[in-house]
N, C-alpha and C positions, 0 to 999 in steps of 0.2 A: 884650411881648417874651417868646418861649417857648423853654426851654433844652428840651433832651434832658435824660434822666438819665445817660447815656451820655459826653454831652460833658464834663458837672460831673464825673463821676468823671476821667474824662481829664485835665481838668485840676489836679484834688485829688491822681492821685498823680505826675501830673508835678511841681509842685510839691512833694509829698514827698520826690521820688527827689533833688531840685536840692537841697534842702535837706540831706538825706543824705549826697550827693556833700559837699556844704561843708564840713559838718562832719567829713565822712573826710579829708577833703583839710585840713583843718584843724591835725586830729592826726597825721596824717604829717607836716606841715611843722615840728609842734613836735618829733615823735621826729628827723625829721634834723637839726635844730636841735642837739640835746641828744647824739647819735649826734659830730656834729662838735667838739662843745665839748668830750667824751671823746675824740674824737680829739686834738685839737690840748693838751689836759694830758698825755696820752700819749705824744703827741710830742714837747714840752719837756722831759719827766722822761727820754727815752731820749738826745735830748741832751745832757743835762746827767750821764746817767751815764758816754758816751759821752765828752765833752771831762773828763772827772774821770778817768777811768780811762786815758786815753789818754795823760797826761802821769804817769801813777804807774807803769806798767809797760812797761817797756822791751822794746824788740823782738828785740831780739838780732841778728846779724851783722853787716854791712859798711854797714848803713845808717846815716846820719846821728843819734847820739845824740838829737835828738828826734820822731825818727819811734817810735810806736807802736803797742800793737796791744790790743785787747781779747782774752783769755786764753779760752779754749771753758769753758763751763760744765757741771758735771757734777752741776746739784742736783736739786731737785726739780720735776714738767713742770706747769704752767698752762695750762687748756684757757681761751682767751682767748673762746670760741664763746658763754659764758655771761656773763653780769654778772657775778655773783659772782666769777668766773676774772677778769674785766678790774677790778671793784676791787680782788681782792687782789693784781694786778699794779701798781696805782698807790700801795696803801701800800706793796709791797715798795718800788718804786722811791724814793718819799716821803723813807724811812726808811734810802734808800742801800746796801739790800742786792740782791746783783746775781746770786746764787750760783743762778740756777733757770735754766729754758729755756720755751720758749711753745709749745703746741700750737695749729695752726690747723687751720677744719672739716675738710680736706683725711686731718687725721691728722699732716701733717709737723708735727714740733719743729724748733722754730728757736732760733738764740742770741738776745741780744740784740742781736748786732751785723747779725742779717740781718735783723733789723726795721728799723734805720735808712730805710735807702729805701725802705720801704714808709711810712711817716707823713713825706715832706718837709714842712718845715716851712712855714707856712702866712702866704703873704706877703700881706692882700689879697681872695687865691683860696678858693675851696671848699679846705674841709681836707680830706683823706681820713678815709673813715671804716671800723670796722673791715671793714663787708661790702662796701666799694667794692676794699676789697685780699685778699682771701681769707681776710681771719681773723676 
């Protein structure tokens, strides 16, 4: 039986390229793995800063004593685009301090309280992740 040299390489790098693919396809699925598991600790801590802060400060006028409100923040801005920016966002939160705002790639700063709806809490479902929401 007589091969080509032609066909052997054909199929040598078909084979490498399937192999390639797998292993890309591989580590993608562990970065969104890892992407969601950062979402969804992200989303418990704004939560939780979220039902804390919501029963501490009062809202003021004719509304029902426990209706509240999260207060606008005036500190310093975290660019969420980088890691660095999204873990120093999870020990601020960590550590219960709430006093900064968030940059997404866009440019816009946000509070914390308009991040809420961007990470719903994750019942089951794909969590969001940061580049699935623009930030």
């Amino acid at each position: 039986m007589k091969f080509r040299l032609s066909t052997i390489l054909l199929v040598v790098l078909s084979t490498a390229a399937m192999c390639g693919w797998w292993v890309d396809h591989r580590r993608l699925q562990d970065d969104a793995k890892r992407a969601n598991s950062e979402a969804a600790r992200f989303a418990i801590e704004l939560y939780r800063v979220h039902l804390k802060q919501s029963y501490q400060q009062d809202y003021g006028g004719v509304l029902p004593a426990g209706t509240r409100a999260i207060q606008l923040k005036t500190g310093d801005v975290l660019d969420v685009t980088v890691a660095d920016g999204r873990q120093d966002l999870l020990d601020r939160l960590g550590e219960g301090e709430t006093n900064f705002r968030v940059k997404d790639q866009t440019g816009k700063v946000l509070e914390i309280g308009d991040l809420l709806p961007v990470f719903p809490m994750c019942s089951g479902k794909r969590c969001a992740t940061p580049g699935d929401n623009g930030l």
